[in-house]
C-alpha positions as CSV (number, residue, x, y, z in Angstrom):
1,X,-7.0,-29.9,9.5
2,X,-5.7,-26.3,9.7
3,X,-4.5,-25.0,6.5
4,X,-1.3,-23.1,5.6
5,X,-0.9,-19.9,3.9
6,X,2.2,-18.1,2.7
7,X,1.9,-14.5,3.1
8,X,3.9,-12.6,1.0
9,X,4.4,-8.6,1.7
10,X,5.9,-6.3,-0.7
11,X,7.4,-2.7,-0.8
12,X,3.9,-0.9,-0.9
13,X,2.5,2.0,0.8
14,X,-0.5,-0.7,1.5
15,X,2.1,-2.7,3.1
16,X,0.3,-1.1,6.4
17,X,-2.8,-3.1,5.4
18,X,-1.2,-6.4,5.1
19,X,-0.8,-6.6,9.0
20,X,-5.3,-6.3,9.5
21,X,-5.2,-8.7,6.8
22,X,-2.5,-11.5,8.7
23,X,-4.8,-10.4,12.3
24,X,-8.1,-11.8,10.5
25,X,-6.4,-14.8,8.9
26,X,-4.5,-16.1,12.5
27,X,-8.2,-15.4,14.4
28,X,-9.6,-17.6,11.5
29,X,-7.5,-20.2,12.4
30,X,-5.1,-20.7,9.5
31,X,-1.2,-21.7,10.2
32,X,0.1,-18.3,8.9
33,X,3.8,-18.0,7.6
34,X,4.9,-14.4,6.7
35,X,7.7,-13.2,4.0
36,X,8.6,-10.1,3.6
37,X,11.4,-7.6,0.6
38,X,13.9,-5.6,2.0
39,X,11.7,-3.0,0.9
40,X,8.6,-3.8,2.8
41,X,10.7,-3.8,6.0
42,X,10.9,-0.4,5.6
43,X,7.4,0.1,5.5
44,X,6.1,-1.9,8.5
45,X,8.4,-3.9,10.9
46,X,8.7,-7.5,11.3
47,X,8.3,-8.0,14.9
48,X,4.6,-6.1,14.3
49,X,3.9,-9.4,12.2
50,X,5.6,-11.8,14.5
51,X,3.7,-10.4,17.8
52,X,0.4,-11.5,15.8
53,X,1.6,-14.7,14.3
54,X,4.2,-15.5,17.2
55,X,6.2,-17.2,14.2
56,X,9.3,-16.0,12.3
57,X,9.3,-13.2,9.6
58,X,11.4,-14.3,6.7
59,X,13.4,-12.0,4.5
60,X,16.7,-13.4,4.0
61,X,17.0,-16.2,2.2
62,X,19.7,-17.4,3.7
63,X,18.6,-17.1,7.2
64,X,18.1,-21.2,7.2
65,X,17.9,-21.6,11.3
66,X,18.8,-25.5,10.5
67,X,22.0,-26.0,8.5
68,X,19.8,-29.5,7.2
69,X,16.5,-27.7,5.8
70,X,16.8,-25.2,2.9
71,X,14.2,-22.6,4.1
72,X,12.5,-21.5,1.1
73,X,12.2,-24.9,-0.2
74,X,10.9,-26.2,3.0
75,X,8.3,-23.8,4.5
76,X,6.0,-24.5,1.4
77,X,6.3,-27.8,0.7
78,X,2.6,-28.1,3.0
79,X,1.0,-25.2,2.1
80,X,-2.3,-24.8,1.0
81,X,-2.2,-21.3,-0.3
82,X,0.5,-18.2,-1.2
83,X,-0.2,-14.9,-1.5
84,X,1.5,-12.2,-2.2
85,X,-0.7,-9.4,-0.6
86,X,0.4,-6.1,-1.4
87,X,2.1,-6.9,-4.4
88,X,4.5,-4.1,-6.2
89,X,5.2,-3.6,-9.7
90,X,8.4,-4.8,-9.4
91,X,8.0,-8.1,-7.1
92,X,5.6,-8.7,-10.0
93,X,8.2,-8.3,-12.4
94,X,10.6,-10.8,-10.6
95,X,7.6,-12.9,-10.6
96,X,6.6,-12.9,-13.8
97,X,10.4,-13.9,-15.1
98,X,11.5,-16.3,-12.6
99,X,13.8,-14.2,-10.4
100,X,14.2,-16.0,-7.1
101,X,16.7,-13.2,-5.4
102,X,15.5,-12.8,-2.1
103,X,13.4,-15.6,0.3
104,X,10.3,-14.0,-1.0
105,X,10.4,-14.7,-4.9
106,X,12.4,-18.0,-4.3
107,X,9.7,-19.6,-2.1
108,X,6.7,-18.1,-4.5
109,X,8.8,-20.2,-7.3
110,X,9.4,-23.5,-5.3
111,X,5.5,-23.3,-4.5
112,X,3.0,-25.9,-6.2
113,X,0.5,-24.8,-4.2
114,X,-2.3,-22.1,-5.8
115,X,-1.3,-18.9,-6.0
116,X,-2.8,-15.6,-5.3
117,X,-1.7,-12.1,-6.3
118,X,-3.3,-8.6,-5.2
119,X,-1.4,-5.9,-6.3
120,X,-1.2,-2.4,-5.4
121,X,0.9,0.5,-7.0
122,X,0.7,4.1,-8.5
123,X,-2.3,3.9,-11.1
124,X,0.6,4.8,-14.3
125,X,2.6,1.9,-13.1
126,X,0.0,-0.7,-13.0
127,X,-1.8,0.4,-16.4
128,X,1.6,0.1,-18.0
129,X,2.0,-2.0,-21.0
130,X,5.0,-3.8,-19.3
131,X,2.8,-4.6,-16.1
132,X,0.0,-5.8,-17.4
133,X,2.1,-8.0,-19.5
134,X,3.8,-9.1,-16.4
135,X,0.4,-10.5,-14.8
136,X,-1.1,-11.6,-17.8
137,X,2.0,-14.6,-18.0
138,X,1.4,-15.1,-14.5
139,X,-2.6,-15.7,-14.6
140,X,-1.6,-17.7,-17.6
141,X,0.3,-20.0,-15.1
142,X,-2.7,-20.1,-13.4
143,X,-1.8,-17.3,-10.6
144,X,-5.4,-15.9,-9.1
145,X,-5.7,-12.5,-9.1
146,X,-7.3,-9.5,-6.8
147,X,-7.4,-6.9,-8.8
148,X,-6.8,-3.4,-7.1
149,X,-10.1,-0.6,-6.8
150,X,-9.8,3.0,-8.3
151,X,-9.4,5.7,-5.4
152,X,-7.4,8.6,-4.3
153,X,-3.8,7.1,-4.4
154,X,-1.1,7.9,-1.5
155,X,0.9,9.6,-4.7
156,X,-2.4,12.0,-4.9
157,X,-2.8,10.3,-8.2
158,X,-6.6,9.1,-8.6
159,X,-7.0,5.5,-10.6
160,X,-7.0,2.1,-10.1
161,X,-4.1,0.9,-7.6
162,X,-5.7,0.6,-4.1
163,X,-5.2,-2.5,-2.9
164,X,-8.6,-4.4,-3.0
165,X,-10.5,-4.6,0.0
166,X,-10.0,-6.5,2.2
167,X,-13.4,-8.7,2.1
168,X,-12.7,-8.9,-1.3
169,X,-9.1,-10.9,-0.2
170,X,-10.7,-12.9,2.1
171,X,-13.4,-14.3,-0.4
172,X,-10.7,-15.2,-2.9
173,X,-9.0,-16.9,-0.5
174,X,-11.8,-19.1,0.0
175,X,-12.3,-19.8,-3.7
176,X,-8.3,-20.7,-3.8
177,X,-8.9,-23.3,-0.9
178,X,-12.3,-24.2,-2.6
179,X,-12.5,-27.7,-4.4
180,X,-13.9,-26.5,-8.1
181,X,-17.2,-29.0,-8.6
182,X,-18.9,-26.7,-10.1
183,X,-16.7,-25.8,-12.9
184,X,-18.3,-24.8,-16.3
185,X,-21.7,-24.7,-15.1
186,X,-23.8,-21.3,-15.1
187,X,-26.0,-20.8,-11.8
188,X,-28.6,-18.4,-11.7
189,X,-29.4,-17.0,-7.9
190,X,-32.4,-14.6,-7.0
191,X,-31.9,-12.6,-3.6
192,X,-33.4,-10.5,-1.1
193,X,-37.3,-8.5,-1.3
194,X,-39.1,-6.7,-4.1
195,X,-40.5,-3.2,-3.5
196,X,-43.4,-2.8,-5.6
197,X,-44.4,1.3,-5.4
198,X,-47.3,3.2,-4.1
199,X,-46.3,6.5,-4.6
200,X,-42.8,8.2,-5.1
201,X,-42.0,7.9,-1.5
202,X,-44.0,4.4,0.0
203,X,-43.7,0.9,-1.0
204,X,-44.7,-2.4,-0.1
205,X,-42.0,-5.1,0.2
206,X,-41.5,-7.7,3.0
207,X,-38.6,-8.3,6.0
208,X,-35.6,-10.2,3.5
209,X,-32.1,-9.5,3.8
210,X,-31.4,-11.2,1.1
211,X,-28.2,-13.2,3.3
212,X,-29.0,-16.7,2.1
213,X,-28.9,-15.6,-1.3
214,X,-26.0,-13.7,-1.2
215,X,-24.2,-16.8,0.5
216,X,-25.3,-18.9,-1.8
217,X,-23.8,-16.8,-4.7
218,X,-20.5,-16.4,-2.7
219,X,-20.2,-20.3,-2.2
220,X,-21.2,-21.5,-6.1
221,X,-18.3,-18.8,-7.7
222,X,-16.0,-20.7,-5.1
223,X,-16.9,-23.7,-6.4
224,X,-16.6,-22.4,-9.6
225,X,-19.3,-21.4,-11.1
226,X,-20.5,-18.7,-13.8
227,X,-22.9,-16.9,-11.3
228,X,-25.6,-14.5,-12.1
229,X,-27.1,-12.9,-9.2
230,X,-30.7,-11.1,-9.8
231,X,-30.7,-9.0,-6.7
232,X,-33.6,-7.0,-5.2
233,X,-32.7,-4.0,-2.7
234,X,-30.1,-4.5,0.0
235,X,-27.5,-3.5,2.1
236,X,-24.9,-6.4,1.3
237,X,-21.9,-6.2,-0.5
238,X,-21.3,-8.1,-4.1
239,X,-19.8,-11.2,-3.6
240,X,-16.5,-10.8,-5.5
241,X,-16.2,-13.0,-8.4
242,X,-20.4,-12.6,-9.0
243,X,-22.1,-10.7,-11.5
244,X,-25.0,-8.6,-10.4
245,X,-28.1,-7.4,-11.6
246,X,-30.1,-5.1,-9.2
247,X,-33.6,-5.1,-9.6
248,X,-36.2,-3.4,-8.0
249,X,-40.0,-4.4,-8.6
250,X,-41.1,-8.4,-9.0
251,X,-41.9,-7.3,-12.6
252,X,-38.2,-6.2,-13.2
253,X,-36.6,-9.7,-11.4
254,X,-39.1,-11.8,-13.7
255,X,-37.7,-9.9,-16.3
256,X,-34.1,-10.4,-15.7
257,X,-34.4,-13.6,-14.9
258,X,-36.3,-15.0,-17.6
259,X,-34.0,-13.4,-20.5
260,X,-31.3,-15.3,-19.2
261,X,-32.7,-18.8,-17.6
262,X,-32.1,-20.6,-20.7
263,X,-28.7,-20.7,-20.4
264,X,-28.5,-21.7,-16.7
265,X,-27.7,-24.9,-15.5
266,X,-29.0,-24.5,-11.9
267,X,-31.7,-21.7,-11.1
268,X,-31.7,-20.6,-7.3
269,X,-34.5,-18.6,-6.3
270,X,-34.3,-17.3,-2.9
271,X,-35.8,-14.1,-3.1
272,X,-38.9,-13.1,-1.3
273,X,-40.9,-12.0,-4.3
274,X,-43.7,-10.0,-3.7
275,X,-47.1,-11.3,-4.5
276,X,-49.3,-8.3,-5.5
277,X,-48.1,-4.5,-6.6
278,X,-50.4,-1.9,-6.7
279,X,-52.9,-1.4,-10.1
280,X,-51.8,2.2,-10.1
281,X,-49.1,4.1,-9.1
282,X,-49.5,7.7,-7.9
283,X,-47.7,10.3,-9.7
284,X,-47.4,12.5,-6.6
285,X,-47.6,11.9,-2.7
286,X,-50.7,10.6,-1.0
287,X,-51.9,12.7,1.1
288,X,-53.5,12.4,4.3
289,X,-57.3,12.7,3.4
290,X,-59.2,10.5,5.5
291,X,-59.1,7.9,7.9
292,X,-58.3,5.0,5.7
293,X,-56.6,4.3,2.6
294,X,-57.7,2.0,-0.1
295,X,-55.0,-0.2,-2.2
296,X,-56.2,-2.0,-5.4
297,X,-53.5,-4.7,-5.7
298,X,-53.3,-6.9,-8.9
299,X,-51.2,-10.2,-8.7
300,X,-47.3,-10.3,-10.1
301,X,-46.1,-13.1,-11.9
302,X,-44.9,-16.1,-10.4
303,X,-40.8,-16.5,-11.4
304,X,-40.8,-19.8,-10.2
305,X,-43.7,-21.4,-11.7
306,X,-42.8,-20.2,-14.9
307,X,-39.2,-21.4,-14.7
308,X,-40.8,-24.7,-14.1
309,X,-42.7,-24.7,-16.9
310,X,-39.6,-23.5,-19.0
311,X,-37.6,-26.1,-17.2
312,X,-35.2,-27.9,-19.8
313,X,-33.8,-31.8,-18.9
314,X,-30.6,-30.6,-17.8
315,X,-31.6,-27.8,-15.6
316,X,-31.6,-27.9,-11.8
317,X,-34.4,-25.4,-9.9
318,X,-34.4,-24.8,-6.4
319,X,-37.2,-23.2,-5.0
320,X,-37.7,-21.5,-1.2
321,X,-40.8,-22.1,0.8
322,X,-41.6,-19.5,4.1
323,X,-44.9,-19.9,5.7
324,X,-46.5,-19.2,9.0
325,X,-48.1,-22.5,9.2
326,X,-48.1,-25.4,6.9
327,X,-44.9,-25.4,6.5
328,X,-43.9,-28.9,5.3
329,X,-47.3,-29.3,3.5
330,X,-46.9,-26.2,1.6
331,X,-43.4,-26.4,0.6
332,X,-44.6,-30.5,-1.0
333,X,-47.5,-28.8,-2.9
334,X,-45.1,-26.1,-4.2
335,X,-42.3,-28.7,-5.1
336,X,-44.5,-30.4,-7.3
337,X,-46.9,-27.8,-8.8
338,X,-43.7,-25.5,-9.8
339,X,-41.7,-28.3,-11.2
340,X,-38.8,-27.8,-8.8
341,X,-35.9,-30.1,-8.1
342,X,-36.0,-28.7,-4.6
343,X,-38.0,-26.7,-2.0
344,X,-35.6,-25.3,1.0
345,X,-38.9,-24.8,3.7
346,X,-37.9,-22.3,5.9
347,X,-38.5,-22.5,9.7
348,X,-39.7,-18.8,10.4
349,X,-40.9,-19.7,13.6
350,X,-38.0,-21.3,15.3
351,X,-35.3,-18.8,17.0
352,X,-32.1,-18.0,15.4
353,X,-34.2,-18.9,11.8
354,X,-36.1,-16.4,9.3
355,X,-35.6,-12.8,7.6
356,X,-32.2,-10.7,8.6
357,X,-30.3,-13.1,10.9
358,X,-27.0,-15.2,10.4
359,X,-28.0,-18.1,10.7
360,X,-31.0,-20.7,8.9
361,X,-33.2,-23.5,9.8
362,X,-34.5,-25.3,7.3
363,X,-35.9,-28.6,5.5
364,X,-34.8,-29.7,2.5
365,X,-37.9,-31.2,0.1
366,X,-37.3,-33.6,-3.0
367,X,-39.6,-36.1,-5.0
368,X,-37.8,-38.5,-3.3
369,X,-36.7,-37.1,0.1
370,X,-37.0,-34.7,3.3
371,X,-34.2,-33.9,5.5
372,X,-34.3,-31.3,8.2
373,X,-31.2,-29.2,8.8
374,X,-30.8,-27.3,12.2
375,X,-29.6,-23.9,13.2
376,X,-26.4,-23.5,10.6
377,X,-24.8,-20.4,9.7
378,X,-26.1,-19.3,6.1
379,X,-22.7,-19.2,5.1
380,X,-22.4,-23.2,6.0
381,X,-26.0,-24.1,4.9
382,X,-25.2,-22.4,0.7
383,X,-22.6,-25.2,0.7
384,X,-24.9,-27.6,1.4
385,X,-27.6,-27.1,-0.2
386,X,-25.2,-26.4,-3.5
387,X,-23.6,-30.3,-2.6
388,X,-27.3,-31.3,-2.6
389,X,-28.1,-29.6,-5.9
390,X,-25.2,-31.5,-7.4
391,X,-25.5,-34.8,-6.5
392,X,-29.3,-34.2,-7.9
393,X,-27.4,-33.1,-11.2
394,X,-25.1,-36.1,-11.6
395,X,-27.9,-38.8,-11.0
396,X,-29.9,-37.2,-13.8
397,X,-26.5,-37.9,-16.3
């Protein structure tokens, strides 16, 4: 079923950014209804919103089309989600109080839908005693918030104001949507490769992109989780919501890890942690002085055994399994000599699967089961191997 969302836009320079934001949301296939102040006309026009949501912009609100529906009432009696995206200092105001004086603010109050708020202003305005106090009653209603980035503001003013990005917005809407069944646990994710150093310029590490556990992260704070995510080197983008650590060498992620996996309540380890690191590190370059090179390697420790071992009865552990052949029989040994819950065996070997791509094919191991999951977008396969993680939760209550 398609699902509604209430855009609301406000009189902000960032108004401008509002209209990439209602582009994505119509090509993602939500019903989009647009509000808009008086003053927010002035900054973009309507008929640029209605040529990409071929639906009526609302300002007035007493520009009821049918005599027998009161607009405002009406149009959010089915929705799903409103947002007020940019919101100003003073529609938060309004907000805040109650005030329902244009079709804006009088449709945000006759909403029981969640609510989302991402506001954008001069950096003065928004750290002002008065605003802050404004959005703190309105998160205490239980209004989401996207809180603006520091930047250079259009006033010339550098600070926090900028409207969040974009990505950011999108991922919050997708926890508002999300059903919360992860609420009040902790979940503890590990992600992408390890570098382990040869020399101040060469490393060894291995092909992850560390997607999977990046998804995985995105989709348990929707749920609504507490996540942790232990993070080796990449080039993705937090997940909002998450809080990161950024490692580097498998030493450092067993260290971050371990000093915080007693307090977890599901442990996720989907990083491709190296296996050796070098005995000695050189202080300076390696030079070119022969015709081969010589490594002596000495063995990391293994994370994941050990967080078996440390295991406590109420604790979920995941594990990941990628081999080159074996696969199935590996990824069984592993589930039961690490003490894991669950082993998701990657298919390496079968296209659109593996390191750096989109999408996953896996199977999922337990004592009890297999199941094999075909090509699914990583984005897709987090939810379900969270859903599986769950259900393994609740039978142990």
């Amino acid at each position: 079923m398609t699902k509604k969302i209430i855009v609301g836009i406000t009189g902000s320079i960032a108004a401008f950014k509002a209209v990439q934001l209602v582009s994505d949301l119509v090509k993602l296939n939500y019903h989009v209804e647009v509000m808009m102040s008086e003053s927010a006309a002035k900054f973009i026009t309507p008929i640029c919103i209605q040529s990409l949501t071929k639906r009526k912009v609302y300002i007035d609100t007493f520009d009821d089309e049918n005599p027998a529906i009161i607009t405002h009432v009406d149009i959010v009696k089915d929705a799903n989600l409103f947002m007020v995206v940019p919101a100003s200092a003073h529609t938060i105001a309004k907000l805040a109080y109650g005030f329902a004086d244009n079709m804006l603010t009088s449709a945000f109050l006759a909403a029981t839908c969640p609510k989302m708020i991402a506001p954008a202003m001069n950096v003065h305005m928004y750290e002002n005693p008065i605003t802050q106090k404004n959005m703190q009653t309105l998160k205490d209603q239980g209004v989401l918030f996207v809180e603006p980035i520091s930047g250079l503001l259009a006033c010339g003013d550098v600070g926090q104001g900028k409207l969040a990005d974009e990505q950011d917005i999108l991922e919050m809407i997708d926890y508002a949507l999300t059903e919360k069944t992860l609420v009040g646990k902790k979940v503890l994710i590990s992600a992408g490769p390890t570098q382990e150093s040869i020399d101040p310029v060469r490393f060894i590490t291995n092909h992850s992109s560390g997607k999977m556990g990046y998804a995985i992260a995105k989709a348990a704070f929707c749920l609504g989780a507490e996540v942790t995510l232990v993070s080796g080197p990449t080039h993705l983008k937090k997940p909002y919501g998450v809080k990161k650590i950024d490692v580097i060498s498998a030493q450092q992620m067993y260290e971050a890890i371990i000093d915080i996996s007693n307090h977890q309540d599901y442990i996720i380890m989907s990083a491709a942690v190296g296996d050796y690191a070098c005995q000695t590190i050189a202080n300076d370059k390696i030079k070119k002085t022969g015709e081969n090179l010589s490594l002596e390697l000495h063995k990391n420790k293994d994370i994941l055994l050990e967080l078996g071992q440390r295991k406590k009865t109420h604790q979920i552990l995941c594990g990941f399994a990628m081999e080159t052949s074996d696969l199935i029989l590996h990824a069984k040994e592993k589930l039961t000599k690490k003490n894991c819950d669950m082993i998701v065996a990657n298919h390496l070997k079968t296209e659109g699967a593996g390191f750096q791509g989109n999408t996953n094919v896996v199977t999922m191991i337990t004592q009890d089961d297999m199941k094999d999951f075909g090509l699914m977008n990583k984005e897709e396969l987090a939810y379900v191997i969270l859903e599986i993680l769950i259900k393994m939760e609740e039978s142990k209550c």
